[in-house]
SEMARLUM-793829 format. One line per 5 residues: their letters; for each residue x, y, z of N, C-alpha, C. Coordinates in pm, 1 decimal. Example, Ala and Ser with C-alpha at 12.3 -4.5 7.8 and 13.67 -1.06 7.14 Angstrom:
<atoms>
AS) 1319.0 -569.0 780.0 1230.0 -450.0 780.0 1320.0 -330.0 780.0  1285.0 -225.0 708.0 1367.0 -106.0 714.0 1290.0 3.0 787.0
</atoms>
This chain:
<atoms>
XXXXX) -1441.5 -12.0 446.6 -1302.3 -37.0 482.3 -1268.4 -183.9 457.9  -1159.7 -191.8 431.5 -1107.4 -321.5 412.1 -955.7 -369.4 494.9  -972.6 -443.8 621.0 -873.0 -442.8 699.5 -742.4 -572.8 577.8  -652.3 -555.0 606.3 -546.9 -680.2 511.2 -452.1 -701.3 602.7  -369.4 -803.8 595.6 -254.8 -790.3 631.4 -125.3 -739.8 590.0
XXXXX) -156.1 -661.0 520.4 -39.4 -569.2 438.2 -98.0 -406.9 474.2  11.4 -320.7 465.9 -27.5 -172.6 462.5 -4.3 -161.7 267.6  -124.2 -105.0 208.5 -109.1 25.8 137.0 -26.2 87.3 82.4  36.3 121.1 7.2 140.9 260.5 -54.5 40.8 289.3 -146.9  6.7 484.8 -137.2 10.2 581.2 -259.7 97.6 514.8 -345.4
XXXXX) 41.1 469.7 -525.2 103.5 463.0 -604.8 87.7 290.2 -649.9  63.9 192.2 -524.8 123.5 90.4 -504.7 -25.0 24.3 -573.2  7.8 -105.6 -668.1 -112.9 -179.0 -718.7 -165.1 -259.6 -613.6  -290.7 -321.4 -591.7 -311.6 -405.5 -509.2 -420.3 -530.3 -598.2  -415.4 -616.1 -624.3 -495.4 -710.3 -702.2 -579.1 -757.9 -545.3
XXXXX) -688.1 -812.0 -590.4 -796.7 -854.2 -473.6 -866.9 -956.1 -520.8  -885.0 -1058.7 -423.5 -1036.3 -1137.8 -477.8 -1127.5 -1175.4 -373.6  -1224.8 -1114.1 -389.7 -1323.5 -1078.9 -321.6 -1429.8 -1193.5 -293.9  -1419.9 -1243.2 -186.5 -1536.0 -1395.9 -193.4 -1626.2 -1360.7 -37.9  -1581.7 -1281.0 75.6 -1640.3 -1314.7 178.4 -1772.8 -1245.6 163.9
XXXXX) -1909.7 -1317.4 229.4 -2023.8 -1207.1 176.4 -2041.4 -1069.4 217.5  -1940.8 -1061.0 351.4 -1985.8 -901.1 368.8 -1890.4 -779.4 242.3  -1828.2 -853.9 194.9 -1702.9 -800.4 111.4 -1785.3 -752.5 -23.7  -1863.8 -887.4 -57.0 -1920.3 -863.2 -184.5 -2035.5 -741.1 -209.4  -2101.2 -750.4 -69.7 -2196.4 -635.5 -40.4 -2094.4 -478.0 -47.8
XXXXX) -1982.9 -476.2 48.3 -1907.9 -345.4 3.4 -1833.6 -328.8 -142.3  -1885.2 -403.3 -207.1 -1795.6 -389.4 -331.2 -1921.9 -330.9 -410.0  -2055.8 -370.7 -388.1 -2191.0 -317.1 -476.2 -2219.9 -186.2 -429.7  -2190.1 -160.2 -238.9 -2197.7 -73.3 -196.5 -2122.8 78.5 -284.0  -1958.8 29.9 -298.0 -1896.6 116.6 -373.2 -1890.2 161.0 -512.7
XXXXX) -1943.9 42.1 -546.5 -1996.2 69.6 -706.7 -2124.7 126.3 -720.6  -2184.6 152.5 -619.2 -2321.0 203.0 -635.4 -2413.5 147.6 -710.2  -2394.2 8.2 -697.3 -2426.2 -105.0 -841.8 -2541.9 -226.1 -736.7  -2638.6 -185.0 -768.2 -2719.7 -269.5 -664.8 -2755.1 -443.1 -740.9  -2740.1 -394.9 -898.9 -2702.2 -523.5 -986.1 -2582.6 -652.5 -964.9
XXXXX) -2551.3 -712.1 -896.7 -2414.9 -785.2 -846.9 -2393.3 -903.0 -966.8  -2485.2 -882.5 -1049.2 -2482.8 -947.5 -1182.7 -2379.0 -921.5 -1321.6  -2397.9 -749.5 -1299.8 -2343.2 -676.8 -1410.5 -2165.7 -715.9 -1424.6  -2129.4 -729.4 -1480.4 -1960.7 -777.2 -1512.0 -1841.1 -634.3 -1414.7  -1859.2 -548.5 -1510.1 -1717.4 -448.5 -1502.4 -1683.9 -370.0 -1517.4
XXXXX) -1876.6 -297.8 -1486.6 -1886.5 -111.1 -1545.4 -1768.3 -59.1 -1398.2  -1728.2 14.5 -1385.0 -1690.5 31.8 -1264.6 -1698.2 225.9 -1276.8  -1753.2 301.5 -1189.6 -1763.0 403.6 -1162.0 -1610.3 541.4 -1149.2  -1622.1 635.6 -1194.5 -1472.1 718.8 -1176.6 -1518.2 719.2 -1033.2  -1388.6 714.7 -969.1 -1357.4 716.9 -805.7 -1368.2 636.3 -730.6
XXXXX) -1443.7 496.8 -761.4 -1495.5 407.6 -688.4 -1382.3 357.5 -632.1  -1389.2 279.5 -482.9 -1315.5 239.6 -397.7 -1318.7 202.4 -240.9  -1268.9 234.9 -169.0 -1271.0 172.7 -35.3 -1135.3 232.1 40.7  -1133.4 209.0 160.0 -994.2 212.4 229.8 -985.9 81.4 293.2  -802.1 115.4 268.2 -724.3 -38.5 340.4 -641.9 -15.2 400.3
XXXXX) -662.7 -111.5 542.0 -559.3 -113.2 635.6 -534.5 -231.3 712.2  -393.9 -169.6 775.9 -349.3 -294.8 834.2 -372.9 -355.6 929.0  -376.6 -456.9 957.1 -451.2 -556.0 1070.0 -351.2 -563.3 1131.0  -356.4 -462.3 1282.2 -258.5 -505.7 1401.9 -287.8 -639.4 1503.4  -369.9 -676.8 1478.6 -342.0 -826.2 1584.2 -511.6 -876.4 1480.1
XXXXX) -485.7 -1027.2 1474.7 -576.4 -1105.3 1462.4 -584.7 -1143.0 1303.2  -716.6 -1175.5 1245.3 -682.2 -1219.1 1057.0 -798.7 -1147.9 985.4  -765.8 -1171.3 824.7 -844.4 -1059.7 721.0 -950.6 -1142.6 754.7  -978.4 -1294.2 771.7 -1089.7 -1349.6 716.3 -1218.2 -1365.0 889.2  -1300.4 -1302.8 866.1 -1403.1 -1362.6 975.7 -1426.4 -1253.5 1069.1
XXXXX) -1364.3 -1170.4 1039.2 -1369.7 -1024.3 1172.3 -1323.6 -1067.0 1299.2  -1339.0 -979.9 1360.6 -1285.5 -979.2 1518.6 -1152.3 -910.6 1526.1  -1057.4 -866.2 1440.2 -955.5 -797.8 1453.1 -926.8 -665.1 1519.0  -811.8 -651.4 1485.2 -740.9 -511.2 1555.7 -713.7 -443.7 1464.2  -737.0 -309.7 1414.8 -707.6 -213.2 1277.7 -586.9 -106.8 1356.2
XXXXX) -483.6 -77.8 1238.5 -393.6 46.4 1269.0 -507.4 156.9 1202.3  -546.6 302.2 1252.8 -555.7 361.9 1214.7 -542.5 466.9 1097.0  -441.3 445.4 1055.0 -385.6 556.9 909.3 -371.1 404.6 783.3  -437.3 450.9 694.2 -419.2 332.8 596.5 -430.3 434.5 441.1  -494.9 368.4 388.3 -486.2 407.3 176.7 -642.6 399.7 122.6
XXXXX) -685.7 519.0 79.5 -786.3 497.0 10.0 -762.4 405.3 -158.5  -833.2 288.1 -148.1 -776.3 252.2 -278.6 -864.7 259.0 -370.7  -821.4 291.4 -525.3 -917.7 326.7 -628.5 -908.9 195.5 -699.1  -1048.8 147.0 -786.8 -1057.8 34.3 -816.5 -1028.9 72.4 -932.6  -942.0 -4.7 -1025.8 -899.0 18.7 -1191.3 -952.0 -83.6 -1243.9
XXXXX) -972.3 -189.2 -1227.3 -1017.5 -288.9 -1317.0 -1134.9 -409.1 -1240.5  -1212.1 -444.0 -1254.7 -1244.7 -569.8 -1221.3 -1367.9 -649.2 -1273.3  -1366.1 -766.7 -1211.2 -1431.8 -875.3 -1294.1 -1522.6 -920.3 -1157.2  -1641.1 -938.5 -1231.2 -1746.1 -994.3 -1110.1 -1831.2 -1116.0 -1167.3  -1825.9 -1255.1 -1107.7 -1903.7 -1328.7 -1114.0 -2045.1 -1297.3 -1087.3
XXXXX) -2135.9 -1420.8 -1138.7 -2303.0 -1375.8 -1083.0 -2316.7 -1418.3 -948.6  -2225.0 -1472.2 -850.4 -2289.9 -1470.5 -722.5 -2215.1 -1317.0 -616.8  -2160.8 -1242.4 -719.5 -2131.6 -1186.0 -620.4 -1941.2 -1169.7 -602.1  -1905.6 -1303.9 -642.3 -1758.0 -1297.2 -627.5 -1683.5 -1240.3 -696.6  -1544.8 -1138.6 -679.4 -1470.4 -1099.7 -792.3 -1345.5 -1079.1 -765.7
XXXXX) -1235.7 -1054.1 -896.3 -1168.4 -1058.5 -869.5 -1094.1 -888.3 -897.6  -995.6 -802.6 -860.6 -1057.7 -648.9 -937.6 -882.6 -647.8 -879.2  -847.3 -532.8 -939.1 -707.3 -433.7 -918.8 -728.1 -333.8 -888.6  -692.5 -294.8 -763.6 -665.0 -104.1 -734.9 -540.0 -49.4 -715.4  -552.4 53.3 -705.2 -473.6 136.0 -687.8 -428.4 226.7 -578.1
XXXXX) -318.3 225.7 -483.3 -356.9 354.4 -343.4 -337.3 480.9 -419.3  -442.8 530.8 -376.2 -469.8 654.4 -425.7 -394.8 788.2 -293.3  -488.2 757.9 -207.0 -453.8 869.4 -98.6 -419.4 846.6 41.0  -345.8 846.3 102.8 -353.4 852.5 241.5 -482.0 871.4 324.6  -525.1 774.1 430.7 -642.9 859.5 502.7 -573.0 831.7 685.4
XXXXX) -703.8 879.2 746.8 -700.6 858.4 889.7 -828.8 831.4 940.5  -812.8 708.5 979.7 -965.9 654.1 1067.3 -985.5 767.7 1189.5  -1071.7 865.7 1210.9 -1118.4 956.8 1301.5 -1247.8 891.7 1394.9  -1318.1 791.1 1335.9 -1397.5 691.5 1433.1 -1461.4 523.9 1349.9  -1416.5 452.2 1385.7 -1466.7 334.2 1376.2 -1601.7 280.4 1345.6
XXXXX) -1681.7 271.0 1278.8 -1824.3 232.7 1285.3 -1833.4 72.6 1324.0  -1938.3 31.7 1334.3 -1987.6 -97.2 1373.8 -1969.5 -168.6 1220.7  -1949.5 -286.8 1248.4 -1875.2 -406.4 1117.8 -2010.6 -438.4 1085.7  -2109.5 -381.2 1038.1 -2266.8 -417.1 1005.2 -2278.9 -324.8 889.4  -2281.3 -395.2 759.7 -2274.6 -569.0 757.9 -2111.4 -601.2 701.1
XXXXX) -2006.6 -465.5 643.1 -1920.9 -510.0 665.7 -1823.1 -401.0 748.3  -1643.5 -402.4 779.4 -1593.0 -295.4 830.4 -1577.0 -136.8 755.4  -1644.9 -42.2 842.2 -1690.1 105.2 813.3 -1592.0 227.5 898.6  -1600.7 338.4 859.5 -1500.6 410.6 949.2 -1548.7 541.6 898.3  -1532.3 647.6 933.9 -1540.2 737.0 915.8 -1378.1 832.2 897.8
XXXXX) -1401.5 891.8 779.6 -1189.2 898.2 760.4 -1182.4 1042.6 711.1  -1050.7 1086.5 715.1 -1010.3 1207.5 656.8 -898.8 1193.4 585.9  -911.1 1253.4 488.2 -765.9 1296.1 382.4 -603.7 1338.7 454.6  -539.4 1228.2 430.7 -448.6 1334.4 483.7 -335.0 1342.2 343.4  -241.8 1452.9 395.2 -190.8 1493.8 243.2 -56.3 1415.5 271.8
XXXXX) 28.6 1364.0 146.2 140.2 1310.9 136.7 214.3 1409.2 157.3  339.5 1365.4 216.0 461.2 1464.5 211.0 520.5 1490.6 111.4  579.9 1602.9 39.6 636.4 1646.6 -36.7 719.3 1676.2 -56.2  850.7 1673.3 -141.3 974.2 1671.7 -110.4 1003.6 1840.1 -156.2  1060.1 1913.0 -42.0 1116.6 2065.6 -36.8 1310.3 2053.7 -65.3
XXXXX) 1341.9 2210.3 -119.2 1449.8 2230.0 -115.7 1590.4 2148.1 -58.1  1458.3 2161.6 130.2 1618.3 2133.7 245.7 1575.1 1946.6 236.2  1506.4 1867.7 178.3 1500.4 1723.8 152.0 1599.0 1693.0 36.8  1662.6 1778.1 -49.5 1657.1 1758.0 -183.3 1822.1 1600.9 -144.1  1914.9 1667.9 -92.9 2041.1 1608.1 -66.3 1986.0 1476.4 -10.7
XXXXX) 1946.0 1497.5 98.5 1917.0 1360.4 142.2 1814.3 1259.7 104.5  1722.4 1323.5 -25.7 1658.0 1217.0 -136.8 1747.1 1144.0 -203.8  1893.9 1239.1 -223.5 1955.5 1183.9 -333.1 2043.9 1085.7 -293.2  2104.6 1103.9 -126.5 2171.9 1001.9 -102.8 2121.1 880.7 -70.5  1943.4 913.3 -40.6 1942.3 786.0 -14.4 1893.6 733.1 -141.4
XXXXX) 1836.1 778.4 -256.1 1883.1 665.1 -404.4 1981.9 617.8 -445.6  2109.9 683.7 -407.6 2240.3 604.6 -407.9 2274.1 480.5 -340.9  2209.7 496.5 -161.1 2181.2 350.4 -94.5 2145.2 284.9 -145.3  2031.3 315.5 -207.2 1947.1 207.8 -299.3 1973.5 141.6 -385.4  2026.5 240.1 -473.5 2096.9 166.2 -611.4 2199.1 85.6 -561.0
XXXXX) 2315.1 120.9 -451.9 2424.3 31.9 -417.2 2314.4 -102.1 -359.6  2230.5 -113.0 -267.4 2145.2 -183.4 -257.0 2121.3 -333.7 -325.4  2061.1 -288.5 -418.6 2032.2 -334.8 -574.9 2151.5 -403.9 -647.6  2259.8 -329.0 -646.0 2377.5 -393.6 -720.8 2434.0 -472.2 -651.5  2434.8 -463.3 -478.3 2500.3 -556.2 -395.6 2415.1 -683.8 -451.5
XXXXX) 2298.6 -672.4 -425.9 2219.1 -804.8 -405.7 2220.8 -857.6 -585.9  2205.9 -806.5 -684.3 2240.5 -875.3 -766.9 2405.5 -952.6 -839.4  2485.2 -897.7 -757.8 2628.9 -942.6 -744.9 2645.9 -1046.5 -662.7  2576.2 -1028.2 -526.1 2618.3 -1136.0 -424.1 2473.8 -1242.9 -395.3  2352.3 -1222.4 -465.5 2304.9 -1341.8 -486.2 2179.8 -1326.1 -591.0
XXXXX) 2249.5 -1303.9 -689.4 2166.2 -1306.3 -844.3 2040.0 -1352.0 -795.8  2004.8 -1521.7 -742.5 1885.3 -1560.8 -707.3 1815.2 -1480.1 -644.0  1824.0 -1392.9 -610.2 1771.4 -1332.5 -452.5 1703.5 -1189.7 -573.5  1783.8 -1147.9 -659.4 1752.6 -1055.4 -730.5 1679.5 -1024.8 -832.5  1549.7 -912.0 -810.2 1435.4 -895.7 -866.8 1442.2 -910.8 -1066.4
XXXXX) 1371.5 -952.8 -1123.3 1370.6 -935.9 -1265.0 1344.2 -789.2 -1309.9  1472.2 -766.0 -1351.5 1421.9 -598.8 -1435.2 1463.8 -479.4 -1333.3  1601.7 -470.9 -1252.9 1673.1 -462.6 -1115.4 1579.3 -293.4 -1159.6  1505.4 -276.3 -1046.3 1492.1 -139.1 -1037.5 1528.3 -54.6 -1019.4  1544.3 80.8 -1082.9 1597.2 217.1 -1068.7 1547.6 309.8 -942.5
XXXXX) 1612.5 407.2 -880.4 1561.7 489.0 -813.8 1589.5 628.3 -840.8  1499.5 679.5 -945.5 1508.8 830.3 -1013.9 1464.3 850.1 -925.0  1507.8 1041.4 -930.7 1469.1 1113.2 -838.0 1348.8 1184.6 -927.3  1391.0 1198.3 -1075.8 1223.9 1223.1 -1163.1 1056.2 1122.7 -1108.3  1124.6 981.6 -1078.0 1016.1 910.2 -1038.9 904.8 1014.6 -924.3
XXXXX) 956.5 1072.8 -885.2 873.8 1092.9 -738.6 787.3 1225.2 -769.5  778.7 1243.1 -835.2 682.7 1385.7 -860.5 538.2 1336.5 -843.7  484.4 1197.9 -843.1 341.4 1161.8 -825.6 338.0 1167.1 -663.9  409.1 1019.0 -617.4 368.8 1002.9 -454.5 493.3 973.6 -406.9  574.3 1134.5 -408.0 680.2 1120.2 -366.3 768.2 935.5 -327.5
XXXXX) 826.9 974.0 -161.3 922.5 844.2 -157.7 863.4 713.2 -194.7  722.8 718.9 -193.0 648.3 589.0 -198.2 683.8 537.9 -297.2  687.5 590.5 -412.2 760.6 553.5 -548.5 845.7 452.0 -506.1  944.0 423.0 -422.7 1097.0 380.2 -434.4 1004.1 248.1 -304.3  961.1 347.3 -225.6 922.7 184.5 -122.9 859.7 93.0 -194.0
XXXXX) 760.9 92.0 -282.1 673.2 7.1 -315.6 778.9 -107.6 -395.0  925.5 -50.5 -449.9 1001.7 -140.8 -548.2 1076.8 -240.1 -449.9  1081.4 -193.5 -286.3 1148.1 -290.4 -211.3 1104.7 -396.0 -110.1  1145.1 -482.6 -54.8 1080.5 -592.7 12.1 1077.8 -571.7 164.0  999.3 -470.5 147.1 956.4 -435.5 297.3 835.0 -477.0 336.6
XXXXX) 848.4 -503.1 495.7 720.7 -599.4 600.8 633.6 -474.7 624.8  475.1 -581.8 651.8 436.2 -434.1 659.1 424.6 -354.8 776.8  533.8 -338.0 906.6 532.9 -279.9 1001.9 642.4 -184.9 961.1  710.7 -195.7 896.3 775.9 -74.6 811.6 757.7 -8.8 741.9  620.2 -64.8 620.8 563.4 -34.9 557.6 465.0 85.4 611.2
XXXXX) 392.0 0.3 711.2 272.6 71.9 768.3 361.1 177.6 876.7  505.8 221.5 962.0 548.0 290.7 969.3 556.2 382.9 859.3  595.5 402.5 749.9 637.4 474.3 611.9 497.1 580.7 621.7  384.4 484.0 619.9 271.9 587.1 585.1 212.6 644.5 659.1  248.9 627.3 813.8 194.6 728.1 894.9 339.1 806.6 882.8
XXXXX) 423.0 822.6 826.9 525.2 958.7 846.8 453.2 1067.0 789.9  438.8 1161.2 815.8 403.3 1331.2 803.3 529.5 1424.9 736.7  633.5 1351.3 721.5 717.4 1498.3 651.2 846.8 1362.3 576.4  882.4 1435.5 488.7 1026.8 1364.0 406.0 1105.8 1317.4 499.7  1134.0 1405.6 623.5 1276.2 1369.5 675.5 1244.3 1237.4 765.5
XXXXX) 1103.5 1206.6 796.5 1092.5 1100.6 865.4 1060.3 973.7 772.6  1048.9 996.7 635.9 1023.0 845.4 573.8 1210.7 838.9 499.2  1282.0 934.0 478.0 1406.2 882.3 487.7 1456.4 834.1 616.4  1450.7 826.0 746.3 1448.8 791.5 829.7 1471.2 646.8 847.3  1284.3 672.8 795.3 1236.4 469.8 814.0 1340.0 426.1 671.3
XXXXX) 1377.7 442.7 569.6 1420.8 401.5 462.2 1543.0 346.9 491.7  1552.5 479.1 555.5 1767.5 410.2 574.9 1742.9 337.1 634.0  1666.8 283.1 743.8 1679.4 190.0 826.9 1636.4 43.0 768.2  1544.2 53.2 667.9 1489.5 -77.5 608.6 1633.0 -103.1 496.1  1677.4 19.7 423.8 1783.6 -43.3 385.3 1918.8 -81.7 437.8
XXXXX) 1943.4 -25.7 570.1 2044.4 -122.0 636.7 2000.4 -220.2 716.2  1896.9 -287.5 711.9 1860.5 -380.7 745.0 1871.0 -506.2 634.5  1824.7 -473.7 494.3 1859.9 -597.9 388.0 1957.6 -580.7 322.6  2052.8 -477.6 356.8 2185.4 -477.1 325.4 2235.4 -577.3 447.9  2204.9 -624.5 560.0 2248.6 -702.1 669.6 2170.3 -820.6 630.4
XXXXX) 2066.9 -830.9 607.4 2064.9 -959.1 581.5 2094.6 -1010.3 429.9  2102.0 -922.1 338.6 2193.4 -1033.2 187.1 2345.4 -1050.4 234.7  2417.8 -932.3 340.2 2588.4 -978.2 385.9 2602.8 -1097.8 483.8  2508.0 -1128.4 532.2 2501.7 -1237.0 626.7 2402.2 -1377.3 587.0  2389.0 -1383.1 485.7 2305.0 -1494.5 438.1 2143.5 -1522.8 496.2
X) 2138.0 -1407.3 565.5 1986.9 -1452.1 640.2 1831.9 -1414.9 541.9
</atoms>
């Protein structure tokens, strides 16, 4: 396991660089690579889970973990000879910490799959209105403060979502991760439109009010 101060999204890239020693040991651990020499074979499936750190910091242990986090798959990486690297993953799946193991020699858990929500029939309307929020969203903030507005203003198809459903659309917006990490413990569509509308009338309030 890998506690962060960010939550996870299915779908969502995560770049890493890996220096602490218990880190470097779970990274040989997951590669099944007892060589910490070898560069950048990297194994199909290899990975870890990540979650969010409810009280305390990534570096030194002693923290507080939220339970539900992201199995992440490693796509690329680069390993120095002592051990250090730097690598890109990917959230692959939703999980759920079911028991905690001891941080020896680094943080361990014992987890289960849980399945993403999927968007049905009676979701279909209220997917669509809320990509319309979005897009109005998007056009507010590049009208009323260009600076403020992302390079390459993102779209919110409703084709996008056939991989990891709504996550698609969260990962494009500037959400904290207690909204974030709300989003991924939701269990059904109607509750991550929920959290959505609410994150987007929230930075629709703060680009109308300068905050």
């Amino acid at each position: 396991m890998f506690p962060l101060g960010t939550a996870l999204l299915p779908g969502e890239p995560l770049p890493l660089r890996i220096f602490e020693p218990r880190y470097r040991q779970m990274l040989a651990d997951c590669l099944d690579d007892d060589d910490q020499e070898s560069a950048a074979a990297t194994p199909r499936d290899a990975g870890f889970g990540v979650v969010l750190i409810a009280r305390g910091h990534e570096v030194g242990g002693g923290d507080v973990r939220h339970d539900v986090g992201t199995f992440a798959r490693i796509e690329n990486l680069m390993r120095q000879p002592d051990g250090r690297a730097s690598l890109t993953c990917t959230g692959a799946t939703r999980i759920r910490i079911t028991e905690w193991l001891l941080d020896d020699p680094y943080p361990r858990a014992v987890t289960e799959a849980l399945p993403e929500p999927r968007i049905g029939p009676d979701d279909h309307a209220r997917v669509i209105e809320l990509g319309l929020a979005l897009r109005a969203f998007v056009d507010e903030v590049a009208t009323t403060r260009p600076e403020a507005a992302p390079v390459g203003l993102p779209d919110f198809d409703v084709a996008d979502l056939a991989e990891h459903g709504l996550f698609e659309w969260a990962t494009r917006l500037p959400i904290g991760p207690a909204d974030r990490q709300q989003l991924l413990e939701c269990d059904t569509v109607a509750e991550q439109i929920s959290v959505l509308d609410d994150v987007v009338e929230g930075l629709t309030a703060m680009i109308r009010f300068g905050r």
